[in-house]
PADOVO-271384 format. One line per field, with one value per atom (N, C-alpha, C): x, y, z; residue number from 1; atom name. Coordinates in Angstrom, 1 decimal, padded with zeros to 4 digits. Each point is the difference from the previous one (the first is absolute). Last residue first. Example, Ala and Ser with C-alpha at 12.3 -4.5 7.8 and 13.67 -1.06 7.14 Angstrom:
% residues 2
X <- [012.8 / 000.9 / -000.8 / 000.3 / -000.9 / 000.9] .
Y <- [-002.2 / 001.1 / 001.1 / -005.7 / 001.2 / 001.2] .
Z <- [007.1 / 000.0 / 000.8 / -000.1 / 000.0 / 000.0] .
nr <- [2 / 2 / 2 / 1 / 1 / 1] .
atom <- [N / CA / C / N / CA / C] .
***
This chain:
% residues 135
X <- [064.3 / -000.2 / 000.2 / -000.3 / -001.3 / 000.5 / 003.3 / -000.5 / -001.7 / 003.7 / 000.4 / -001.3 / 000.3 / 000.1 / -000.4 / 001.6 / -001.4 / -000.2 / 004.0 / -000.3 / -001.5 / 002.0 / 000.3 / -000.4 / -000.2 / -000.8 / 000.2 / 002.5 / -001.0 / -001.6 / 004.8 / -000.3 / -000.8 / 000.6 / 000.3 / -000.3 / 000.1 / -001.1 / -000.1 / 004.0 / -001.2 / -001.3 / 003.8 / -000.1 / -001.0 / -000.2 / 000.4 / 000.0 / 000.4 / -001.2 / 000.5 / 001.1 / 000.2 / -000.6 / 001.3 / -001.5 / 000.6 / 001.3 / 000.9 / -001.2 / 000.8 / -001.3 / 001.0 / 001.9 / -000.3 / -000.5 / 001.8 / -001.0 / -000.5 / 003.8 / 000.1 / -000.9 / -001.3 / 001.4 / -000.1 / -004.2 / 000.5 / 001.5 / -003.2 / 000.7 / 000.5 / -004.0 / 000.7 / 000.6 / -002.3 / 000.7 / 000.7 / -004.3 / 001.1 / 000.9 / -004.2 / 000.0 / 001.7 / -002.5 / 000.6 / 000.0 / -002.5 / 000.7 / 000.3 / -000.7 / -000.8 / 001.1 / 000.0 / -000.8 / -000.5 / 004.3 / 000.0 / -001.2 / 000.8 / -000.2 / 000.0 / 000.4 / -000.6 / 000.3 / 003.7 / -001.2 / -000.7 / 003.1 / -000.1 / -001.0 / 002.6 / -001.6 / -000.2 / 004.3 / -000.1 / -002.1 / 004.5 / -000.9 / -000.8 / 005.2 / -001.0 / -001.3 / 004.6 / -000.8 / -001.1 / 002.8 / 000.9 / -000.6 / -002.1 / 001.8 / 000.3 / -003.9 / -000.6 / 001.9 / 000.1 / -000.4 / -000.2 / 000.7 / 001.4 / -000.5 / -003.7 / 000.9 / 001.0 / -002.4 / -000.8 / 001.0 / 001.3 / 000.7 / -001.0 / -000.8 / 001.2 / 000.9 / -004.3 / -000.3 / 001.7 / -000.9 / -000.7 / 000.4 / 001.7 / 000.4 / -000.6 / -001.9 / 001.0 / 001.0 / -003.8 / -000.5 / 000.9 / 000.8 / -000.2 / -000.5 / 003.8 / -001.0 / -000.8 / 005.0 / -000.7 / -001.2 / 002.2 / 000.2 / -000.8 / 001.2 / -001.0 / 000.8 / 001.1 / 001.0 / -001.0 / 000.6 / -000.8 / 000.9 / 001.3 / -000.8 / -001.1 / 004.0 / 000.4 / -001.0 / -000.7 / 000.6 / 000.8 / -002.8 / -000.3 / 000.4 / 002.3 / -000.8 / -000.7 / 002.4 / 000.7 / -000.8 / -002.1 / 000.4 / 000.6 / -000.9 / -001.0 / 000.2 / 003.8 / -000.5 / -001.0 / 000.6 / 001.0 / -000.2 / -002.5 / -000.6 / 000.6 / 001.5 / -000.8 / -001.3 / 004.0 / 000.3 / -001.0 / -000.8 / 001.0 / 000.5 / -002.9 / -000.7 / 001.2 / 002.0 / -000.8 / -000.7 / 002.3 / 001.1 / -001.1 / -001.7 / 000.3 / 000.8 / -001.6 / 001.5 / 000.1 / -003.6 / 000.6 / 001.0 / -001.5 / -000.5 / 000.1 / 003.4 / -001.0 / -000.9 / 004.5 / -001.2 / -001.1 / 003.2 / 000.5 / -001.3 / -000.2 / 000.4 / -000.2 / 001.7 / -001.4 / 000.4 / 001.8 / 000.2 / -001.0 / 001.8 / -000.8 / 000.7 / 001.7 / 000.1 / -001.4 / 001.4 / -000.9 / 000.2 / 001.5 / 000.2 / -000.9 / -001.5 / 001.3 / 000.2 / -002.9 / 001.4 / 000.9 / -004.6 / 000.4 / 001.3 / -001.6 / -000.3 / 000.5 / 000.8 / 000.7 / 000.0 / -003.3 / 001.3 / 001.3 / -003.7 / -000.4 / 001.1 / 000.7 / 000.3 / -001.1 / 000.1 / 001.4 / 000.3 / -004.5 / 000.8 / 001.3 / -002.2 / -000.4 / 000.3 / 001.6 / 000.6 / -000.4 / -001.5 / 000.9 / 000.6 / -003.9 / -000.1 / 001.1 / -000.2 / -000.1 / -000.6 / 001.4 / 001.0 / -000.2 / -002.7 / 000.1 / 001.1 / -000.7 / -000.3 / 000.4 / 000.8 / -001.6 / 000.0 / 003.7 / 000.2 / -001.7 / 000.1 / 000.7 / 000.5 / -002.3 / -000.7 / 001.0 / 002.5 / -001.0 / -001.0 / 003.1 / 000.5 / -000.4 / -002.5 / 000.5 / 000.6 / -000.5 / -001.0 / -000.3 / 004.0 / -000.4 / -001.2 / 001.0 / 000.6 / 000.2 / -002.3 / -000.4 / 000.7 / 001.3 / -001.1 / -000.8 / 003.4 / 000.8 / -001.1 / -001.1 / 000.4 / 000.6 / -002.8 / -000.2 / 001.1 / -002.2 / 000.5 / -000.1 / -000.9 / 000.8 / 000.7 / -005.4 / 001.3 / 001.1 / -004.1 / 000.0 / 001.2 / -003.4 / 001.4 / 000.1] .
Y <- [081.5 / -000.7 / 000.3 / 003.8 / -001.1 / -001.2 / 002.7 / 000.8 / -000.6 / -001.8 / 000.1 / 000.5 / 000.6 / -001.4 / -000.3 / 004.3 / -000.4 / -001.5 / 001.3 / 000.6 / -000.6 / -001.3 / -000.7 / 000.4 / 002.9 / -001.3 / -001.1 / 004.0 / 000.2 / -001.2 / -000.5 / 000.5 / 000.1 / -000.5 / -001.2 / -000.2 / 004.2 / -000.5 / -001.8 / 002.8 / 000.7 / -000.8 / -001.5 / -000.1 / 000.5 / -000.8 / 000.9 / -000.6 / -003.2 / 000.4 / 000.9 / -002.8 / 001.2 / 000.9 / -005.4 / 001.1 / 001.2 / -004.0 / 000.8 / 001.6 / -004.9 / 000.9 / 000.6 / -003.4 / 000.2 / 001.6 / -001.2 / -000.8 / 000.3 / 002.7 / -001.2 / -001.5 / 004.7 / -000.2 / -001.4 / 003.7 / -001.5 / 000.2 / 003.2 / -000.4 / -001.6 / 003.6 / -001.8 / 000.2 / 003.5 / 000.5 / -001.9 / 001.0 / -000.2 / -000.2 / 001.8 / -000.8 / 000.0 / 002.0 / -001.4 / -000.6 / 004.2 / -000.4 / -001.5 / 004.5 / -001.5 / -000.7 / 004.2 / 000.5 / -002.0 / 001.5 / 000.1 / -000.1 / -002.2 / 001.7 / -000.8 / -002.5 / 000.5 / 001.1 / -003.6 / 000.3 / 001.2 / -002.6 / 000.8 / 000.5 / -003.6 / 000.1 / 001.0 / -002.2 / 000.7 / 000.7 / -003.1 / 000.1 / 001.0 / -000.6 / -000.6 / 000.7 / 001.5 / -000.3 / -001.1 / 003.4 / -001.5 / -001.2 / 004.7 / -000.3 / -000.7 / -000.4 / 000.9 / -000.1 / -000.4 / -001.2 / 000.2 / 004.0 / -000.9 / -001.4 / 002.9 / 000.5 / -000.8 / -000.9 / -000.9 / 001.0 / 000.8 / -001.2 / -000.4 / 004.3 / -000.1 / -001.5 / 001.3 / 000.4 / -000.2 / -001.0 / -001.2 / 001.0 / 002.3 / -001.1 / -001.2 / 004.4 / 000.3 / -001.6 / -000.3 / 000.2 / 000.5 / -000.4 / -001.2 / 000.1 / 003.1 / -000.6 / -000.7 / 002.3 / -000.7 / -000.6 / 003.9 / -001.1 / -000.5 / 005.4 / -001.0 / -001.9 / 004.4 / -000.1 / -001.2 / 001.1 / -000.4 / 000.3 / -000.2 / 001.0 / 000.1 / -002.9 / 001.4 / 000.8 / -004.4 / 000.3 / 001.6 / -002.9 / 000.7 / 000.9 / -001.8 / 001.3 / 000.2 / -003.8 / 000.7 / 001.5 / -004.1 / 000.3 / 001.0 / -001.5 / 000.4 / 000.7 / -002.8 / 001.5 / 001.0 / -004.5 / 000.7 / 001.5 / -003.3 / 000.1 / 001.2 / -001.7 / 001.0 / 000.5 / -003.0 / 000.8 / 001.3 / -004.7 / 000.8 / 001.4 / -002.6 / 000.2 / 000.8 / -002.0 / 001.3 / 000.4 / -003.9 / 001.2 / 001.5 / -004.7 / 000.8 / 001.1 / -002.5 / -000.5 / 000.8 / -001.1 / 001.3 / 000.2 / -003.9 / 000.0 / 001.5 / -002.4 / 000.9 / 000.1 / -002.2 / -000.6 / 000.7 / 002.6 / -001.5 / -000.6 / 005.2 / -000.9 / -001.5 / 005.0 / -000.7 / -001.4 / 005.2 / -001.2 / -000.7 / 005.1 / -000.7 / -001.7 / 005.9 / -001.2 / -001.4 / 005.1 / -000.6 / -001.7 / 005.2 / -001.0 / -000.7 / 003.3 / 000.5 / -001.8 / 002.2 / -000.7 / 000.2 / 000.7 / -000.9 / -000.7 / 004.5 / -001.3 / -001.1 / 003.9 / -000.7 / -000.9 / 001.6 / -001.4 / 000.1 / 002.5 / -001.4 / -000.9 / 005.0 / -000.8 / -001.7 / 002.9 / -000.4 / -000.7 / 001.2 / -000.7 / -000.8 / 004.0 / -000.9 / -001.2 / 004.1 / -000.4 / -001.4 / 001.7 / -000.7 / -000.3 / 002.3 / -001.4 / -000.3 / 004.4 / -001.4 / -000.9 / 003.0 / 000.2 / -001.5 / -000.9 / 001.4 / -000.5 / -003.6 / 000.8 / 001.2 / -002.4 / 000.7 / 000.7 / -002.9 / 001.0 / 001.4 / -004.5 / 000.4 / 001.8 / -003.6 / 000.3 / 001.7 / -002.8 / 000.7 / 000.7 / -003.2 / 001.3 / 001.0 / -004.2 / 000.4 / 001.6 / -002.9 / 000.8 / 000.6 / -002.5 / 000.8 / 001.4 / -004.1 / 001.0 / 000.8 / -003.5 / 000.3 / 001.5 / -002.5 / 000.8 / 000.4 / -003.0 / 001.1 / 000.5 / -003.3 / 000.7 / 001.3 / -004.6 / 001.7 / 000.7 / -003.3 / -000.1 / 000.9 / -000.7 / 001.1 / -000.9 / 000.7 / -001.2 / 000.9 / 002.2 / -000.6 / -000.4 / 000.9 / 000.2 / -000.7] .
Z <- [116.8 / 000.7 / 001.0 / -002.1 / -000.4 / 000.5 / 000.6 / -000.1 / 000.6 / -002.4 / 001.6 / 000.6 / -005.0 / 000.5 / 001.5 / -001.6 / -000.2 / 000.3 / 000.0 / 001.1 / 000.1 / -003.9 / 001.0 / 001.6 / -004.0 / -000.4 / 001.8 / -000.4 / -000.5 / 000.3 / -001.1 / 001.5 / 000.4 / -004.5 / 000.8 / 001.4 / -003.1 / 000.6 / 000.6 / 000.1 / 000.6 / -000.3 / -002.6 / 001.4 / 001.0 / -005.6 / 001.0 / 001.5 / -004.3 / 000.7 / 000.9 / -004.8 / 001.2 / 000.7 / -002.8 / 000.1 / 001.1 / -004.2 / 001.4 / 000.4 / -003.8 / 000.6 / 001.3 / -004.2 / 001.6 / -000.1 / -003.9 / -000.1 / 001.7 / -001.3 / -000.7 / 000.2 / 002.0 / -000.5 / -000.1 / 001.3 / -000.6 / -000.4 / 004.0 / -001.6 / -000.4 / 002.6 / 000.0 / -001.5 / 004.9 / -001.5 / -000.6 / 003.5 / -000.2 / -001.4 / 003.9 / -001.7 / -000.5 / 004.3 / -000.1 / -001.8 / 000.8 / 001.0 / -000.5 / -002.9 / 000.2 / 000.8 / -000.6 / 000.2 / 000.4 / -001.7 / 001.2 / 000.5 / -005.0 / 001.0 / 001.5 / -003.6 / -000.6 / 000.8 / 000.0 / 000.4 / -000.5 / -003.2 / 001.4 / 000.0 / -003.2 / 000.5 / 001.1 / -003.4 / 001.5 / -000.7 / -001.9 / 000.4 / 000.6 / -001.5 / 000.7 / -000.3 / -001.1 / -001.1 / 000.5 / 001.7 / 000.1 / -001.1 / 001.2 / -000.5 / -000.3 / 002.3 / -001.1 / -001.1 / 004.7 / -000.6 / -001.4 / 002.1 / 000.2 / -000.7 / 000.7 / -000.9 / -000.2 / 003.5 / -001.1 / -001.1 / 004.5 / -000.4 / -001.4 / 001.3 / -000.3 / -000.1 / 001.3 / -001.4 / -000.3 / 004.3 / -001.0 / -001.4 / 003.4 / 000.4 / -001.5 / 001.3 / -001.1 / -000.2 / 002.5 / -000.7 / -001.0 / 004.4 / -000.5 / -001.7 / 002.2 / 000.3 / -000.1 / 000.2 / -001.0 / 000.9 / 002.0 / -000.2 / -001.0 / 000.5 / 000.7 / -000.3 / -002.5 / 001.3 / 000.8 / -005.2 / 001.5 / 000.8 / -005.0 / 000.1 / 001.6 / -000.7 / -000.5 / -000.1 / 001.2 / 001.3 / -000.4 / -003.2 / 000.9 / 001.3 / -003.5 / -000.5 / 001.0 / 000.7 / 000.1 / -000.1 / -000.6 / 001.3 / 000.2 / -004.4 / 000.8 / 001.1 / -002.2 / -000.3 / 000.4 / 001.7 / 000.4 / -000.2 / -002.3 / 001.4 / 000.6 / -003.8 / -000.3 / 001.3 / -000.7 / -000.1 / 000.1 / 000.8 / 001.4 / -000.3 / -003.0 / 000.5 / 001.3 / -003.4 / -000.6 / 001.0 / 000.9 / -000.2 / -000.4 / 002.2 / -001.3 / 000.3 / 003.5 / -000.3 / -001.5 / 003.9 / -000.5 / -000.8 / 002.4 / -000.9 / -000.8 / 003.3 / -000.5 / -000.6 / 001.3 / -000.2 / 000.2 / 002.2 / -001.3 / 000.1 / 000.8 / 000.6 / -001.3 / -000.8 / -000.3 / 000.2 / 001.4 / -000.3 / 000.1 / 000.3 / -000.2 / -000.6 / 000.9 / 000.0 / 000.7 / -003.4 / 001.0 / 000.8 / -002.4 / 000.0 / 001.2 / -003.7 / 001.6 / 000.0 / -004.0 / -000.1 / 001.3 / -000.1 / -000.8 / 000.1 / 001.7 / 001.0 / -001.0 / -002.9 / 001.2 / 001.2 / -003.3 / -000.2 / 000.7 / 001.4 / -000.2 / -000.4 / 000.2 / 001.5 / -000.3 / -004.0 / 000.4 / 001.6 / -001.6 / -001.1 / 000.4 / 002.1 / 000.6 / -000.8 / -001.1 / 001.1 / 000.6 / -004.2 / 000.0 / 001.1 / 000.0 / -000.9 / 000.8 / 000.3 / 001.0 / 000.1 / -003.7 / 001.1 / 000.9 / -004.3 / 001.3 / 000.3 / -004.3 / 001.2 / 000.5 / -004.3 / 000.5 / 001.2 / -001.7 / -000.4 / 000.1 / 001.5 / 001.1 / -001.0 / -002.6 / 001.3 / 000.9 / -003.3 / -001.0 / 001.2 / 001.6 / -000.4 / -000.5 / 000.4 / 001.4 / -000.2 / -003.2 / 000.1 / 001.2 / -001.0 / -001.8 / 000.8 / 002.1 / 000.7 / -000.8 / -001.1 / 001.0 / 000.6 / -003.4 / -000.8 / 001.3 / 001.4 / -001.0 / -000.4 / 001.8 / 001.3 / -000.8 / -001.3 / -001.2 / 001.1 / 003.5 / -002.0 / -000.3 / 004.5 / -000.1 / -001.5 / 002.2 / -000.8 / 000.0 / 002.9 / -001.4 / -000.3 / 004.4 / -000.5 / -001.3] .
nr <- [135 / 135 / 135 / 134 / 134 / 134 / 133 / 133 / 133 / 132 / 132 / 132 / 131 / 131 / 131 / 130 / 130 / 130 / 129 / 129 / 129 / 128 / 128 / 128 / 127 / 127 / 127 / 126 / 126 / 126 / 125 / 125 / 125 / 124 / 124 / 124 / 123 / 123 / 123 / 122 / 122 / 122 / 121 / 121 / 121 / 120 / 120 / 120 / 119 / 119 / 119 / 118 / 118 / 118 / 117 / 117 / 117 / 116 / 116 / 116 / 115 / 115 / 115 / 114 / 114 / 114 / 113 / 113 / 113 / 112 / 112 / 112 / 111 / 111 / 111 / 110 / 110 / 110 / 109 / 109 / 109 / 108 / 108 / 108 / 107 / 107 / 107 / 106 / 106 / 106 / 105 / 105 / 105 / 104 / 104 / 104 / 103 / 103 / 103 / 102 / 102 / 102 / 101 / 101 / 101 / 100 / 100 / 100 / 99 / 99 / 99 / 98 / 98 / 98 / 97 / 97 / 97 / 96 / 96 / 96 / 95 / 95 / 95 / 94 / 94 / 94 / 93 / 93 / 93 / 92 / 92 / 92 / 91 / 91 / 91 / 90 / 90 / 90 / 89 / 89 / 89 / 88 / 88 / 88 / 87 / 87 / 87 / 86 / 86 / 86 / 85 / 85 / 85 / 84 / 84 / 84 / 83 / 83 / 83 / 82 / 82 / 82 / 81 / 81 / 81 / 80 / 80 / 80 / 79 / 79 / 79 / 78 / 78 / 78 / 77 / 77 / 77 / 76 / 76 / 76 / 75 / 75 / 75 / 74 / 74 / 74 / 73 / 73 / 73 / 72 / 72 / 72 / 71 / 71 / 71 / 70 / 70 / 70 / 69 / 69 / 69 / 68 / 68 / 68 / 67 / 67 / 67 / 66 / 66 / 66 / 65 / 65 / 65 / 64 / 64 / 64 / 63 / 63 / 63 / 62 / 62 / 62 / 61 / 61 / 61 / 60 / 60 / 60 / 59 / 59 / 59 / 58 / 58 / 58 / 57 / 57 / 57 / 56 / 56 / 56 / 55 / 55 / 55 / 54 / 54 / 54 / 53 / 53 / 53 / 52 / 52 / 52 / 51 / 51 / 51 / 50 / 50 / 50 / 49 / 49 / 49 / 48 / 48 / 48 / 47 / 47 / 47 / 46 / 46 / 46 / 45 / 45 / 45 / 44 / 44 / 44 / 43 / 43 / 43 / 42 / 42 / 42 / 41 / 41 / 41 / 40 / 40 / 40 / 39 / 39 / 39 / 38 / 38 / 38 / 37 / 37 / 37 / 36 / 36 / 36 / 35 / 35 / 35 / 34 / 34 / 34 / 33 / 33 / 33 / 32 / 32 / 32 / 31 / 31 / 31 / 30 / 30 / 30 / 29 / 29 / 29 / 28 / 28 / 28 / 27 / 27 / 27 / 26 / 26 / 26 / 25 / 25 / 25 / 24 / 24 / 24 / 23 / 23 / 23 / 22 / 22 / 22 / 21 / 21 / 21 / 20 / 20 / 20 / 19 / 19 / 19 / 18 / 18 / 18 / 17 / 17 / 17 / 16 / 16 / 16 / 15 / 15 / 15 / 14 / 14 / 14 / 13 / 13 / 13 / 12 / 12 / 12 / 11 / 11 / 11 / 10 / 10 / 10 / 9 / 9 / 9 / 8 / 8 / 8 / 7 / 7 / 7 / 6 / 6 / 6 / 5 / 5 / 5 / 4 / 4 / 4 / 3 / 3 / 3 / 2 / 2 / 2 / 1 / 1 / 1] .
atom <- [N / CA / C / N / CA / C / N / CA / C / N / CA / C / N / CA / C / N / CA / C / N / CA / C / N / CA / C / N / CA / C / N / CA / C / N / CA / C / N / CA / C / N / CA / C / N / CA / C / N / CA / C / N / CA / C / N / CA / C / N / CA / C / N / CA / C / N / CA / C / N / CA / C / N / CA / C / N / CA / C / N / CA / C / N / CA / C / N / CA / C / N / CA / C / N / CA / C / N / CA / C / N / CA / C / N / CA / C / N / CA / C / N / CA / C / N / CA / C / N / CA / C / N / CA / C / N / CA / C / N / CA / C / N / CA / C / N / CA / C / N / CA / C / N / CA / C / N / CA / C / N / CA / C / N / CA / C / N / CA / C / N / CA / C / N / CA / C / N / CA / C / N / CA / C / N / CA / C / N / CA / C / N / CA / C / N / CA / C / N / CA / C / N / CA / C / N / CA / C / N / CA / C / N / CA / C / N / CA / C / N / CA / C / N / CA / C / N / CA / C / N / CA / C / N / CA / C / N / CA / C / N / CA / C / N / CA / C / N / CA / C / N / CA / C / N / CA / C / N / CA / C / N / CA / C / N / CA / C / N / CA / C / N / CA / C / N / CA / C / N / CA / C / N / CA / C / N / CA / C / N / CA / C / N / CA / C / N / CA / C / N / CA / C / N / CA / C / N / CA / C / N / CA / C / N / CA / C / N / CA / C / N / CA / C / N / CA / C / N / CA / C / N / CA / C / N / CA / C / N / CA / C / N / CA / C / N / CA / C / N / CA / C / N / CA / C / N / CA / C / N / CA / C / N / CA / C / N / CA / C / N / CA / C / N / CA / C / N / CA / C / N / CA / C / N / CA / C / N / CA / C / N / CA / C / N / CA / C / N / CA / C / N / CA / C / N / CA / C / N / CA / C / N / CA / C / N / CA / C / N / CA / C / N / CA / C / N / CA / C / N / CA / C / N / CA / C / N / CA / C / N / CA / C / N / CA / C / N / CA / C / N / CA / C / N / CA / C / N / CA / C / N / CA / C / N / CA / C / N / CA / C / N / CA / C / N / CA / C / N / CA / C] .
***
């Protein structure tokens, strides 16, 4: 996800794009920003570490497109690419994992000097079954 600076030369080229597309280009165009703009209620608990305004908004955004172009649930892997985008916003850090291919390697962003490592649940589960497992 790229900086929402320039937002006006952003939407310059936006309009510039959109005059390109098909019929159903635009249908599918138009029902994204519409997921966009339905209304959504959300709240970012106190003391948070989630507390940027940029990252809540652009998480939100995420979320929303998805739930306009899926009918499925966010899953783990649209899940991470969509909180390291949001972070990526806020203007953190972000190191994501290489692939689904490399088990337990974990996506680590940095926000204001502190390390914040995100590790999927499945393989936590994963890992810990195994644990049980062998002892």
């Amino acid at each position: 996800m790229t900086s929402a600076a320039n937002s006006g030369d952003r939407k310059t080229q936006l309009h510039s794009k959109i005059e390109n597309l098909n019929t159903q280009e635009i249908v599918i165009v138009d029902n994204v920003v519409t997921s966009i703009q339905a209304p959504a209620e959300h709240t970012v608990l106190k003391d948070s570490w989630l507390t940027a305004k940029e990252w809540a908004e652009a998480f939100l955004a995420l979320l929303r497109v998805h739930h306009g172009l899926s009918r499925e649930p966010l899953g783990t892997l649209q899940f991470e690419a969509a909180f390291n985008d949001a972070s990526e916003a806020a203007g953190w850090t972000v190191t994501a994992a290489a692939g689904a291919t490399n088990r337990f390697y974990d996506t680590v962003i940095v926000k204001d000097g502190a390390r914040i490592v995100l590790r999927p649940v499945a393989e936590v589960d994963c890992s810990q079954s195994a644990e049980r497992k062998l002892g």
